[in-house]
C-alpha positions as CSV (number, residue, x, y, z in Angstrom):
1,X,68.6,-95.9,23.8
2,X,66.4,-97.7,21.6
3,X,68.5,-99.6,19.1
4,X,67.5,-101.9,16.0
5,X,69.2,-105.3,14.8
6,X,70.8,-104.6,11.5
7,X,73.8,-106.1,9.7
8,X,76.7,-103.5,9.9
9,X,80.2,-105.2,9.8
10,X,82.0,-105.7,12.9
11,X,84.6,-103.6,12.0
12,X,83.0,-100.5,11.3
13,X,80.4,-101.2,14.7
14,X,84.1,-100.7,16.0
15,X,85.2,-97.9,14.9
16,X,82.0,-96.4,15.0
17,X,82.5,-97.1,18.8
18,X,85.8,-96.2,19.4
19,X,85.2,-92.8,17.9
20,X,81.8,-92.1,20.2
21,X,84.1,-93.3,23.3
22,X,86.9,-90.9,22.0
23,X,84.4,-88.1,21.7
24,X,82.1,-88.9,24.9
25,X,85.3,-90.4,27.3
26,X,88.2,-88.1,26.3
27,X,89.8,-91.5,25.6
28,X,92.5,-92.2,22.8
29,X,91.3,-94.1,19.8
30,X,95.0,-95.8,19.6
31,X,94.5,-96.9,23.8
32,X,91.3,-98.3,22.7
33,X,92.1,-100.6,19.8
34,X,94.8,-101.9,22.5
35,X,92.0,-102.9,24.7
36,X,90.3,-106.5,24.9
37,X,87.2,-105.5,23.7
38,X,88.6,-105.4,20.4
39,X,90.9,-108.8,20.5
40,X,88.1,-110.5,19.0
41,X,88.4,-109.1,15.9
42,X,90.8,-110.7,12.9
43,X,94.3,-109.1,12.0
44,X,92.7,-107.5,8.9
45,X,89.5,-106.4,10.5
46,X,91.8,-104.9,13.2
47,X,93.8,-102.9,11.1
48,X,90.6,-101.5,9.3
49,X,89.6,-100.6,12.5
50,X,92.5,-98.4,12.8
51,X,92.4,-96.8,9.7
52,X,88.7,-95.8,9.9
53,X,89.6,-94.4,13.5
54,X,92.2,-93.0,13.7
55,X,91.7,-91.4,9.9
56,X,88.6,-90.0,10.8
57,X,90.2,-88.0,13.9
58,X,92.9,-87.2,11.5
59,X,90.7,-85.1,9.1
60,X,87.8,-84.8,11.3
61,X,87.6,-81.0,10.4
62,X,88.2,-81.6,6.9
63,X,85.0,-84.3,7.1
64,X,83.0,-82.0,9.1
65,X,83.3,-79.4,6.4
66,X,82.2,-82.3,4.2
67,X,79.3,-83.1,6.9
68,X,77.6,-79.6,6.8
69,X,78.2,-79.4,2.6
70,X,76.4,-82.3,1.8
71,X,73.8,-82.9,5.1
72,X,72.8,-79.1,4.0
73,X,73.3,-78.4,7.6
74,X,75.3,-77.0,10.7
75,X,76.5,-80.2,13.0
76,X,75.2,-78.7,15.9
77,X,71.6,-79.5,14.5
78,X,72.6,-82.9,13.8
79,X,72.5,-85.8,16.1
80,X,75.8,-86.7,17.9
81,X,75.5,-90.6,16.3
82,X,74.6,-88.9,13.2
83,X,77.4,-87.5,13.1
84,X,79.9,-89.8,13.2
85,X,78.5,-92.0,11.3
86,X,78.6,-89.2,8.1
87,X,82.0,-89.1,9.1
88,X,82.6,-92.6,9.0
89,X,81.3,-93.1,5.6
90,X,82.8,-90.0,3.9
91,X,86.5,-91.0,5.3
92,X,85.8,-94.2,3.2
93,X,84.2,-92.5,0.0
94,X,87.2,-89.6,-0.1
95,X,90.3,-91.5,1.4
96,X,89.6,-95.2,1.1
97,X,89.6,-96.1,-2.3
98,X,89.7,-99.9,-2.2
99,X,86.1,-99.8,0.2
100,X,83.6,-100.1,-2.6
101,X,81.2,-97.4,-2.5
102,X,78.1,-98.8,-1.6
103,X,79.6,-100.0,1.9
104,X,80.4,-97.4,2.8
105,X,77.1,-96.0,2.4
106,X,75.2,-98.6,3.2
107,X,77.2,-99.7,6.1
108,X,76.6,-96.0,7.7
109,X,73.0,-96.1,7.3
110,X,72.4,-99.1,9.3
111,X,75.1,-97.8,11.8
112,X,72.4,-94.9,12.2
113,X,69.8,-97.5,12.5
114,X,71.4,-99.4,15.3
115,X,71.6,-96.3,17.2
116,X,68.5,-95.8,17.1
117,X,68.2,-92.9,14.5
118,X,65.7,-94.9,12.3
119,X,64.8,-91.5,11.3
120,X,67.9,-90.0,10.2
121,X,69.2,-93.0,8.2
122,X,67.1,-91.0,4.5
123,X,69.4,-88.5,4.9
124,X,72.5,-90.1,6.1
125,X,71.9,-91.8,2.9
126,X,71.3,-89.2,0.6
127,X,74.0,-87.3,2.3
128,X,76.6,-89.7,0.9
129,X,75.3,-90.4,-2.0
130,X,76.2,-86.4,-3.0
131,X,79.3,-87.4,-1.4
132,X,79.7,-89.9,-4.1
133,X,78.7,-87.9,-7.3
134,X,81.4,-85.3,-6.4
135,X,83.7,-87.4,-5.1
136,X,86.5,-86.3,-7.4
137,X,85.2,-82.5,-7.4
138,X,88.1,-80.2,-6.5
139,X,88.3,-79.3,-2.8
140,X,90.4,-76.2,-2.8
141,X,87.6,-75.1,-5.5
142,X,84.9,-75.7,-2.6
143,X,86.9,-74.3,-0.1
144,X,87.4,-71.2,-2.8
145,X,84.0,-70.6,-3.1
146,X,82.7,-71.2,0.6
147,X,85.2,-69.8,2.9
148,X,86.3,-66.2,2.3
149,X,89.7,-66.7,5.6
150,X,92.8,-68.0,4.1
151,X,93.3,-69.2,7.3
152,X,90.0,-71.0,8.0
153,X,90.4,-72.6,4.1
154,X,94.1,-73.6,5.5
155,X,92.1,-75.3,8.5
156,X,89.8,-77.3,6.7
157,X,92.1,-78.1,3.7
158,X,94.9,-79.5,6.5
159,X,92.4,-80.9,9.1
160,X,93.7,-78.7,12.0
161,X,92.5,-76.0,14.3
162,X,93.2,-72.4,13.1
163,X,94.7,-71.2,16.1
164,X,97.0,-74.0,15.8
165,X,98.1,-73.0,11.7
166,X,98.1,-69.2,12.5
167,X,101.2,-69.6,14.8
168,X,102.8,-71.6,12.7
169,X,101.9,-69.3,9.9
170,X,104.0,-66.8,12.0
171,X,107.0,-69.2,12.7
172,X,107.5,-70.7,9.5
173,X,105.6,-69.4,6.9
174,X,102.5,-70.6,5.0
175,X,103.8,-73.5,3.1
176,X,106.1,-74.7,5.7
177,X,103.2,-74.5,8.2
178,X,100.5,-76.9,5.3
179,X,103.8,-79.1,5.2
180,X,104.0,-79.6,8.8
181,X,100.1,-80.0,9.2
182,X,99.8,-82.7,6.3
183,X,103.0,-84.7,7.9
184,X,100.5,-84.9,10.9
185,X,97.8,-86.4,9.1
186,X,100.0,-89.5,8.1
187,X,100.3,-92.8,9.5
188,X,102.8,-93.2,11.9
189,X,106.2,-94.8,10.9
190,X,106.5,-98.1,13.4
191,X,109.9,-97.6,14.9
192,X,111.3,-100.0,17.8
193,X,114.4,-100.9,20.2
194,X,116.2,-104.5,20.2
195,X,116.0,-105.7,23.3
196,X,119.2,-108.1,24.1
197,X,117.9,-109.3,27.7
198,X,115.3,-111.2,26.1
199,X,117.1,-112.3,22.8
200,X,120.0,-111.6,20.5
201,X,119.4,-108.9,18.3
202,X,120.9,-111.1,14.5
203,X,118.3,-113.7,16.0
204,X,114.9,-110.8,16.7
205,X,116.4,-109.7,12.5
206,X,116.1,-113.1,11.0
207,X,112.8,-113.6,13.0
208,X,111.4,-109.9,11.1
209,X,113.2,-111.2,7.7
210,X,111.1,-114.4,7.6
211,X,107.5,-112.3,8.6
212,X,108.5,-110.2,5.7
213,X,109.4,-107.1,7.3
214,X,112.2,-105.2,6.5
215,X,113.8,-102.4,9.0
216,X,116.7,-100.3,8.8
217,X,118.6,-98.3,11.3
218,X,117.0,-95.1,12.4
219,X,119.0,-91.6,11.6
220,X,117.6,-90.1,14.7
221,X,118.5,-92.5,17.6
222,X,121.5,-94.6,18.3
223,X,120.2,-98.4,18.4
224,X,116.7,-97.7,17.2
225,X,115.4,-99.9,14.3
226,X,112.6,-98.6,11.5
227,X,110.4,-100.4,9.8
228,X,110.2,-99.8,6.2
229,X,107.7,-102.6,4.4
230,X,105.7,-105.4,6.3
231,X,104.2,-105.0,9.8
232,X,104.9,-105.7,13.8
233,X,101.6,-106.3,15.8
234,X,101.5,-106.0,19.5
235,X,100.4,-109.2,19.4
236,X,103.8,-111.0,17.4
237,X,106.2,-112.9,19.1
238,X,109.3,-109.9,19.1
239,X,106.9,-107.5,21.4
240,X,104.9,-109.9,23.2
241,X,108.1,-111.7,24.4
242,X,110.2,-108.7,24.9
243,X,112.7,-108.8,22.0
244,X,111.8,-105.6,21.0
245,X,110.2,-102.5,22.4
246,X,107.7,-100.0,20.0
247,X,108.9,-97.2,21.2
248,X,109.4,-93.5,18.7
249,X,112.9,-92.4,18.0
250,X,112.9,-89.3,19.4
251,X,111.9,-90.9,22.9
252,X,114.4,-93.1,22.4
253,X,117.0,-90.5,21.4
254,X,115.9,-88.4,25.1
255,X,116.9,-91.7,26.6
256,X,120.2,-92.1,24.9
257,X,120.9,-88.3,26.4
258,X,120.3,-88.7,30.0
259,X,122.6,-91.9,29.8
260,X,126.0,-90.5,31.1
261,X,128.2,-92.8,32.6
262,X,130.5,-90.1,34.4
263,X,130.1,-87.2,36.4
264,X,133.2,-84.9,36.3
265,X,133.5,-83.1,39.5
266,X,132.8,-86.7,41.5
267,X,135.0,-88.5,39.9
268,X,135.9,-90.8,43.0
269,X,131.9,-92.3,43.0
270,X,131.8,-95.0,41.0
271,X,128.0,-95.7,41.5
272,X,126.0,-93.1,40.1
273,X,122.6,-91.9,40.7
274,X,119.5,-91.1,37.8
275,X,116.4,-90.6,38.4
276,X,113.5,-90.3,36.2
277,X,110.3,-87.8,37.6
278,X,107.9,-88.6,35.1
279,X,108.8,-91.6,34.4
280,X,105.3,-93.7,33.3
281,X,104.7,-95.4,31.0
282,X,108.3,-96.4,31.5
283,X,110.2,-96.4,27.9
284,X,112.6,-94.1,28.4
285,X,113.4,-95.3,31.6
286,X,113.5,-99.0,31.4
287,X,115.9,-98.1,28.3
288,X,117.9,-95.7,30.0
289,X,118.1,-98.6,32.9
290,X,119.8,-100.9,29.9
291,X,122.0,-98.4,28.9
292,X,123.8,-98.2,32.1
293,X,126.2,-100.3,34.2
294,X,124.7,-102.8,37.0
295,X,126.4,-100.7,39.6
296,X,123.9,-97.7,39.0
297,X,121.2,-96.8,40.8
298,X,117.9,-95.6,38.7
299,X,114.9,-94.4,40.6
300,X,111.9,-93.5,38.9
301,X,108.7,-92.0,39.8
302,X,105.4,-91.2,39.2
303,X,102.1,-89.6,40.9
304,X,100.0,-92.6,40.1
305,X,100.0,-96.4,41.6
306,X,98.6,-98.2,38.7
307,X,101.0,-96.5,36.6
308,X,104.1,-97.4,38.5
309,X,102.6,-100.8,38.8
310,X,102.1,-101.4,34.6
311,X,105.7,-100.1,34.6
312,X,106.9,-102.7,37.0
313,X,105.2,-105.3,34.5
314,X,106.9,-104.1,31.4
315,X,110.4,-103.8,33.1
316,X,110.1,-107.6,34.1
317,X,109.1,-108.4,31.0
318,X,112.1,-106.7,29.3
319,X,114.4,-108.1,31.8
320,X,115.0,-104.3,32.9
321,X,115.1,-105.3,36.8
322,X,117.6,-102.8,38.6
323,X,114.5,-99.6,38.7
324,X,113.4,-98.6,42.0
325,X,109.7,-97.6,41.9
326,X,108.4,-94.5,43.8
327,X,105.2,-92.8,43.6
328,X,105.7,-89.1,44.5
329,X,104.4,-85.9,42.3
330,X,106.7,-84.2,40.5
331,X,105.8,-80.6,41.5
332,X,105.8,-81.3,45.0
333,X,109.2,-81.7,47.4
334,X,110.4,-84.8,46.4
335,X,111.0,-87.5,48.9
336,X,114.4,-87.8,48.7
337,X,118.1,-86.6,50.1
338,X,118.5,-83.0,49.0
339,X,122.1,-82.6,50.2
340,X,122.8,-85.7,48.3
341,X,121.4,-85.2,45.2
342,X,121.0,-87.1,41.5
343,X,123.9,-87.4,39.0
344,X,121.3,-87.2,36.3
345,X,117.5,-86.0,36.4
346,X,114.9,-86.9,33.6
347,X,112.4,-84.4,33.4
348,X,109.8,-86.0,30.5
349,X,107.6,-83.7,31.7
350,X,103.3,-83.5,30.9
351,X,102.8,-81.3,27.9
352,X,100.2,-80.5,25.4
353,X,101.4,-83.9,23.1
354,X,101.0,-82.1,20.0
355,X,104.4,-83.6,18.5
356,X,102.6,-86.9,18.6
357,X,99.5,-85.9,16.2
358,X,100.5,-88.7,13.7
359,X,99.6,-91.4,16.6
360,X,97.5,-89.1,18.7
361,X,95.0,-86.9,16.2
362,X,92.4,-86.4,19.1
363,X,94.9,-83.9,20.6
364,X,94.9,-81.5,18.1
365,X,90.7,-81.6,18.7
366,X,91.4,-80.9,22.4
367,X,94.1,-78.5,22.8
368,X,93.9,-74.8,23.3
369,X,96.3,-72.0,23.2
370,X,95.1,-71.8,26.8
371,X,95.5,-74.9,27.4
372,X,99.4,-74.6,26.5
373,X,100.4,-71.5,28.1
374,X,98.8,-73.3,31.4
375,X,101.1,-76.7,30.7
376,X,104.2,-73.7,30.4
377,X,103.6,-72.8,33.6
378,X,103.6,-76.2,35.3
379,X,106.5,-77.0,33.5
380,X,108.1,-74.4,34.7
381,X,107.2,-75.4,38.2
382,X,108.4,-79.1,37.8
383,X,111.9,-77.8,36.1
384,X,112.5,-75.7,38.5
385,X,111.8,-78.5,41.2
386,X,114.0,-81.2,39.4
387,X,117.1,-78.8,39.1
388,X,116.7,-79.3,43.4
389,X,117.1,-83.1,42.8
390,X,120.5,-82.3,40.8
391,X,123.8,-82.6,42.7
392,X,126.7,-80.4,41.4
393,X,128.1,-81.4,38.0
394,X,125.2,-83.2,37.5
395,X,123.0,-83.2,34.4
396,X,119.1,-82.1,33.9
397,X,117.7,-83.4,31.1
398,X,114.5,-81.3,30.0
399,X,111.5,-82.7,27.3
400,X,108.5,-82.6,25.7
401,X,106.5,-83.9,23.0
402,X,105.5,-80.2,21.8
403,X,105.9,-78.4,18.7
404,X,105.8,-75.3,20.8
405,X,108.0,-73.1,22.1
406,X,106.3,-72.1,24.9
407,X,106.9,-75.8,26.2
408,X,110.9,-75.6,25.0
409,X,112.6,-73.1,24.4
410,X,110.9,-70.9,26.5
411,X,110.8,-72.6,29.6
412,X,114.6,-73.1,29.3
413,X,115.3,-69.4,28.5
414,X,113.2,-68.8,32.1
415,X,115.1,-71.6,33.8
416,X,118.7,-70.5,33.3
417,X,117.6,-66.8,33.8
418,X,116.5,-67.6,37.0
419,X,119.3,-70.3,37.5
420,X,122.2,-68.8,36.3
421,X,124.7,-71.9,37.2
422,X,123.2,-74.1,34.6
423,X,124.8,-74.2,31.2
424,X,123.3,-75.9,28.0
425,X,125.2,-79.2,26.7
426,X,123.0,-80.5,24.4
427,X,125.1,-79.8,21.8
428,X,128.2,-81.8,23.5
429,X,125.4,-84.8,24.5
430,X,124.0,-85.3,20.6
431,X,128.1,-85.0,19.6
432,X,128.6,-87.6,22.5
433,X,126.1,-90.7,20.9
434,X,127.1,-89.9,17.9
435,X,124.4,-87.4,15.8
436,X,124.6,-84.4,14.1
437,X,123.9,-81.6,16.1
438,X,123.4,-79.0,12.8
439,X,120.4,-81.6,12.4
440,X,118.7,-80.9,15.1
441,X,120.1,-77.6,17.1
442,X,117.4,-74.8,17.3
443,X,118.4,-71.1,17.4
444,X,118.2,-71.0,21.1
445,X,118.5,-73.4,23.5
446,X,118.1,-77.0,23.3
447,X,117.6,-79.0,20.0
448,X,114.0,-80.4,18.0
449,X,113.0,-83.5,16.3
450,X,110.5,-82.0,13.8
451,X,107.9,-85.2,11.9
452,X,107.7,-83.3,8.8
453,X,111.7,-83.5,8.6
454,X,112.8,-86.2,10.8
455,X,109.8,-88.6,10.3
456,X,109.6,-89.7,14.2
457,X,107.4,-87.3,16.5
458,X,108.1,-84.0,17.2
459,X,110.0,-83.6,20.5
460,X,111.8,-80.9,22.4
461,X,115.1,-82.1,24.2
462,X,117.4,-79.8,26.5
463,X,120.7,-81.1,28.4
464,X,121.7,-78.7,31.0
465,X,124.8,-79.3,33.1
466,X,124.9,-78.2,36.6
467,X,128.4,-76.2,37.7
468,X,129.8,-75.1,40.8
C-alpha cells in the first residue's frame, strides 16, 4: 500500500490502528492498547487512545449511520480505511467535546492520506465538515425521518445489533431494554482485589490516597475495592507489584462462591479438593487459591500451553503458589481420578461475553443469535462433563459472562433435568459471604449480576450441590 508522509498525531495513528487490527484480526481493542507497541506513548496520549477506540466500537453503528448520512453513501462503497477514519473523526465531533473541531477533521484527512487514499481525503473532509454544521441537530429527529422500524431506530439510537434489542425488547420491555444497551456504552468502572501476599491492604490504601484516588468497598463482592475518582494504570506500582489485582466484581463474587471450606458428607477429609476447568486467564482461580487454607489442593486447567504458562506468571507474581497447572480440554474425559472426585468444580465456561460489552464493545459487532445457541450447546457439553469431576456432596459451580438465558438459566434447567441428584444452593452460598440474595436471585435457577443495575459486568452464577 502506497502511503504518504503527513503529520497526524501519534495518538490517533493509534487508534486509527488498533481499530483496522480489531476489524481485520478479530483482535480486542482493550488487548491491544496492553501491548508494547503502544508503551511508547505518554499517560495522556494513552488514555486518548482508549477513548477514541474503544468509543468508536462502542457506537460504531450509531457512527456508521452518521457515515452513510453525511458521506451520501452506503459503506460498502466506501474504502475500508475510509471508513474508519470517518468514524474516527465523527466520535470526536459528536462525543468528544474538549477535541477542537478542526482536529478532528483535519487529523482524519491526513489519516486518509497516509493510507494512501489521497483521493478520498475531499470527501472525508467535506464529510465532517456536515458533521460539524449539524452537530447539535436532533438525532432521534434524523432517525424519525430516515428509518421507518422502531427497532432498527432503537439500533442505531443505542449502538447495538437489532437482533440483540429485539430479545430484550421481549424480556424486559422497551425502556428497560435502551437502559440496558446505553449502560453498555459506558466506560467501565475500574474495580480491583487487595492482595495481602504482596503487601498489607492499610499500606496499598494510603499508597491510592496519596495518587489521588479514592475507592470504596464494592456491594457486589466480599473484599473487592471500587474506584470512584482518580485512576490505576497497569503500569502503577499496586498492579505492577502485585498489591492489587483489576479484576470485575462479579468475577470476583464467582470466586468467593466456589470457596467452601467444608464438605458435609466427608467430614473426616480435612484436605479438600477444587478444581478450576477453565481456568485461564487465572483471576478467579489464583483468588479462589487465597481464599483457601494451605492444606487444599487447587488444580486448574486449561486447553492451551501459553495460557497455562501466562497464568503460572501472574500466580508468582501474586504470591498465589499452591495451583497445580494442567492442560486438558474441558469437553473431553478429563485426566483425572473419577472414583475420587473434586470437593468443588469451577466451570467459568466460554460463552458469547456479551455481559462484558462495557470493556469488550467488539463483541456485540461479532456475535450472532447463532452464534449463542451454538456456545449453549457446548456448554451444555462441558457442564455435563464437570458434574463427572464432582464427588458426592460436592459443589459445581456454573458461569458465564452472558446476558442470555440460553447460556444460564437454560443450561441449568437442562442440567438438573437430566441430573436429577443436583440441587441448586446459590441462594444458601450468596447468604453464606454475606450478600443479599433478593439482589441478585433470578426467577429460576441461579442468580445475575446485571451492569445497568449492579454497575460491574453482567454475569450468570449457579451453585449446585451434589447429593447422595
Amino acid at each position: 500500500m502506497k502511503t504518504e508522509k503527513t503529520n497526524v498525531a501519534r495518538v490517533r495513528v493509534a487508534a486509527f490502528d488498533i481499530l483496522w487490527r480489531v476489524a481485520a484480526e478479530d483482535a480486542f481493542a482493550s488487548d491491544l492498547l496492553a501491548s508494547p507497541p503502544y508503551d511508547p506513548l505518554s499517560r495522556e496520549d494513552h488514555a486518548l487512545a482508549q477513548e477514541l477506540s474503544l468509543g468508536v466500537l462502542r457506537w460504531q453503528i450509531q457512527l456508521d449511520f452518521l457515515v452513510e448520512r453525511y458521506a451520501r453513501r452506503p459503506i460498502d462503497r466506501l474504502d475500508p480505511e475510509v471508513v474508519v477514519a470517518l468514524r474516527l473523526g465523527l466520535y470526536q465531533l459528536k462525543f468528544l467535546s474538549r477535541v477542537p473541531p478542526h482536529a478532528a477533521i483535519n487529523e482524519s484527512v491526513n489519516l486518509v492520506k497516509q493510507r494512501g487514499k489521497k483521493s478520498a481525503a475531499p470527501l472525508v473532509n467535506a464529510a465532517l465538515r456536515a458533521a460539524q454544521r449539524e452537530k447539535d441537530t436532533d438525532l432521534s429527529l434524523n432517525l424519525r425521518r430516515a428509518i421507518e422500524d422502531p427497532l432498527e431506530r432503537l439500533s442505531v439510537e443505542t449502538a447495538h445489533p437489532p437482533w440483540l434489542l429485539r430479545r430484550w425488547v421481549e424480556r424486559f420491555g422497551e425502556e428497560e431494554a435502551r437502559e440496558t444497551a446505553l449502560a453498555d456504552n459506558a466506560a467501565p468502572r475500574a474495580a480491583f482485589r487487595f492482595n495481602t501476599r504482596r503487601a498489607g491492604e492499610p499500606q496499598t490504601r494510603e499508597w491510592l490516597f496519596e495518587h489521588n484516588a479514592a475507592v470504596r468497598d464494592s456491594e457486589v463482592a466480599p473484599g473487592a475495592a471500587v474506584i470512584e475518582s482518580g485512576s490505576l494504570s497497569p503500569q502503577s506500582e499496586p498492579v505492577r507489584e502485585g498489591w492489587i489485582y483489576l479484576q470485575d466484581e462479579a468475577s470476583q463474587l464467582v470466586a468467593h462462591l466456589a470457596a467452601i471450606r467444608s464438605n458435609p458428607l466427608r467430614s473426616q477429609v480435612s484436605n479438600l479438593r477444587y478444581l478450576d476447568m477453565c481456568a485461564a486467564p487465572g483471576g478467579k482461580t489464583t483468588l479462589l487459591a487465597s481464599l483457601l487454607p494451605a492444606s487444599a489442593l487447587v488444580v486448574a486447567g486449561d486447553l492451551r500451553l501459553h495460557r497455562l504458562r501466562t497464568m503460572k506468571e501472574m500466580s508468582e507474581r501474586l504470591g498465589v503458589g499452591a495451583i497445580h497447572l494442567v492442560q486438558f480440554d474441558a469437553g473431553a474425559p478429563a485426566p483425572f481420578d473419577q472414583q475420587e472426585g473434586f470437593d468443588v468444580v469451577l466451570l467459568d465456561t466460554p460463552c458469547s461475553g456479551l455481559g462484558t460489552l462495557q470493556r469488550h464493545p467488539e463483541i456485540k459487532l461479532r456475535m450472532s443469535e447463532d452464534r449463542v445457541a451454538r456456545l449453549a450447546e457446548l456448554q451444555r457439553r462441558l457442564i455435563s462433563n464437570a458434574a463427572r469431576q464432582l464427588c458426592v456432596g460436592g459443589l459445581l459451580v456454573y458461569s458465564v459472562c452472558s446476558t442470555e438465558p440460553e447460556e444460564g438459566e437454560e443450561v441449568v434447567a437442562w442440567f438438573r433435568q437430566n441430573n436429577p441428584e443436583f440441587r441448586d444452593m446459590t441462594r444458601e452460598r450468596l447468604v453464606e459471604i454475606g450478600l443479599d440474595p433478593s439482589q441478585l436471585l433470578t426467577p429460576s435457577f441461579g442468580a445475575r449480576t446485571v451492569t445497568r443495575r449492579h454497575g460491574s459486568e453482567s454475569f450468570f452464577f449457579c451453585v449446585l450441590w451434589k447429593r447422595k
